[in-house]
C-alpha positions as CSV (number, residue, x, y, z in Angstrom):
1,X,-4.7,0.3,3.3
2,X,-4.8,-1.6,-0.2
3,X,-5.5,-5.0,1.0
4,X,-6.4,-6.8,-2.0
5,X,-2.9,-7.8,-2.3
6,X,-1.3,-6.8,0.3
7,X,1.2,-9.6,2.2
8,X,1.6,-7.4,5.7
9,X,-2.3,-7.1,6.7
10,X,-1.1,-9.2,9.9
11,X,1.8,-7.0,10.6
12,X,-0.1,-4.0,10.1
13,X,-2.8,-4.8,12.4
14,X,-0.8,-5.7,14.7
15,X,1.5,-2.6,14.7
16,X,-1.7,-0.4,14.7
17,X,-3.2,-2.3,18.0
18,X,0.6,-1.7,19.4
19,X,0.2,2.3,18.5
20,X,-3.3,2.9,19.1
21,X,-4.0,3.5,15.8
22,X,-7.0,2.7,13.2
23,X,-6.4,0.6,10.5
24,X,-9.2,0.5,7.3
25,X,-8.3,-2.6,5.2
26,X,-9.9,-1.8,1.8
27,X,-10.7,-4.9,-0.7
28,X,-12.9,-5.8,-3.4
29,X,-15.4,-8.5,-2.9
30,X,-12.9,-10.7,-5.1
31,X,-11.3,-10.8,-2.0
32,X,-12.9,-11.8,0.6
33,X,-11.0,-14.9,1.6
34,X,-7.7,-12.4,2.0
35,X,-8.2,-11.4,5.9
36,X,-5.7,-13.9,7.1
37,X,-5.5,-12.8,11.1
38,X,-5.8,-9.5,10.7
39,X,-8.2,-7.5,12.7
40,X,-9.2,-4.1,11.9
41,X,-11.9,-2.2,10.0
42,X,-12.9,-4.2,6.5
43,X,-14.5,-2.2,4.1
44,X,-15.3,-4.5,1.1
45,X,-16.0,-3.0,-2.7
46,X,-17.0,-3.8,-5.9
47,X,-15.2,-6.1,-7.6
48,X,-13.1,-5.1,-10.4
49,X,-9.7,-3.7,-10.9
50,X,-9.9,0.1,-10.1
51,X,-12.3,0.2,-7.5
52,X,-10.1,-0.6,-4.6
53,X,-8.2,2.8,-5.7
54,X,-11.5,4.9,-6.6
55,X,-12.9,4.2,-3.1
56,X,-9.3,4.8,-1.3
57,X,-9.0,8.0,-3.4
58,X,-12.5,9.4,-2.4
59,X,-11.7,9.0,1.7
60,X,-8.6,9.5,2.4
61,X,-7.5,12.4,3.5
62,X,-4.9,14.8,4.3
63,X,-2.2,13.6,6.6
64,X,-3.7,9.8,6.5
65,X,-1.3,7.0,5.5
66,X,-1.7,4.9,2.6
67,X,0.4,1.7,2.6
68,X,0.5,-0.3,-1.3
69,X,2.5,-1.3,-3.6
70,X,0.5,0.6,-6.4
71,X,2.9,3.0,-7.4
72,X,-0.1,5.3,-9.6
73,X,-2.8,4.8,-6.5
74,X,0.8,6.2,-3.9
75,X,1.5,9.1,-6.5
76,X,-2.1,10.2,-6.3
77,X,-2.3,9.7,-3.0
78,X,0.9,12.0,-2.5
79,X,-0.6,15.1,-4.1
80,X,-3.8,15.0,-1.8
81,X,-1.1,15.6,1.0
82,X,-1.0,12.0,2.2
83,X,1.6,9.7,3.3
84,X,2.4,6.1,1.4
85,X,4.3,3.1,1.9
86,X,5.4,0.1,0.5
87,X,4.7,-3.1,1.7
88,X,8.3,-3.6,1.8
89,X,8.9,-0.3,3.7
90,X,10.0,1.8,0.6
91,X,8.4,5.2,1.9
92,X,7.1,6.7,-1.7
93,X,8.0,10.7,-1.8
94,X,6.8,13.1,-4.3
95,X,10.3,14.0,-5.1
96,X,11.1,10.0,-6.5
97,X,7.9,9.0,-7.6
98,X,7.6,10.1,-11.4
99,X,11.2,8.6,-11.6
100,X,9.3,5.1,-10.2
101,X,5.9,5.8,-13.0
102,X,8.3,6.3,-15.9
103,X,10.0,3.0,-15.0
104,X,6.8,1.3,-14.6
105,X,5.5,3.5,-17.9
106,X,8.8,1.8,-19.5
107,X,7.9,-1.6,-18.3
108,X,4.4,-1.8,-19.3
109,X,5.6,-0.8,-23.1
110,X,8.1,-3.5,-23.1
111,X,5.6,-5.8,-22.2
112,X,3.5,-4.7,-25.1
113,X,5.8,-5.4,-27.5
114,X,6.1,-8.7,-26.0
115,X,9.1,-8.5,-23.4
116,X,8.2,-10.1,-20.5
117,X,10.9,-9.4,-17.5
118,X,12.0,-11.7,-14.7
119,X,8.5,-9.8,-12.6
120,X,9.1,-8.6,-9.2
121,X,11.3,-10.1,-6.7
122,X,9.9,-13.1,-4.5
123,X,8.6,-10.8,-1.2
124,X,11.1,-11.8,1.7
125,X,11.3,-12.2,5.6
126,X,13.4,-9.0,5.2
127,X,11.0,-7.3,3.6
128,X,9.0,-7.8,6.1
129,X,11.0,-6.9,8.7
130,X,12.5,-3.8,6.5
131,X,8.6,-2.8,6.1
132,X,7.6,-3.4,10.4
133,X,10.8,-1.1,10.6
134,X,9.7,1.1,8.5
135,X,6.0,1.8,9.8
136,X,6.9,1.7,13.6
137,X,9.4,4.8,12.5
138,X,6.5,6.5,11.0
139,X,4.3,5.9,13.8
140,X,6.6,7.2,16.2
141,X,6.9,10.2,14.8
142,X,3.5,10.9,15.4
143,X,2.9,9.3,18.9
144,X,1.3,11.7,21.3
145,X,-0.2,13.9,18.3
């Protein structure tokens, strides 16, 4: 899991412990602070703005589940035969994620010429729930395994 800025570590950790699952919260040192509650493996890297997704990149594997909201770290992640989600329970599938990296492609030009956008949406109490909803149905499918 991309925890540097992740705001479900809690429920995460808790829906693992529910499911019997490991969880591997992976941070840079620029975030040490950022446990808030939730237990789990912590695996701490160098600071710096690709290593979280280097080190997530060179150990995970086949099958695993990668839950972030970096849209290039979940398409990469994708053709290494793993799973992704969003922290706001958007499951991220091969077949709709180059449609999502041209519009962040687009957005990322636009803000070079200097059009700055309203940013993302505040992150809600639905998303929250929309994302526990969304990794307990995962889970499930895999219970007993």
């Amino acid at each position: 899991m991309d925890a540097d800025a992740c705001p479900v570590k809690f429920e995460i950790a808790l829906i693992a412990k529910e499911y019997m699952v490991h969880v591997r919260f992976i941070a840079s040192y620029d975030h040490l602070s950022n446990r808030k509650g939730a237990s789990g493996e912590w695996i701490y890297v160098d600071p710096g703005k690709d290593s979280v997704d280097i080190y997530i990149m060179n150990h995970i594997k086949r099958n695993d589940l990668l839950i972030s909201q970096d849209i290039g770290l979940a398409s990469l992640a994708l053709a290494k035969g793993v799973y992704a989600l969003s922290p706001r329970g958007t499951e991220y599938k091969e077949e709709s994620i180059q449609t999502a990296l041209n519009f962040r492609y687009l957005a990322a030009k636009e803000r070079e010429r200097g059009h700055y956008g309203k940013g993302p949406k505040p992150f809600t109490l639905q998303d929250r729930r929309n994302f526990e909803q969304s990794l307990r149905s995962f889970l499930s499918k895999f219970e007993g395994v």
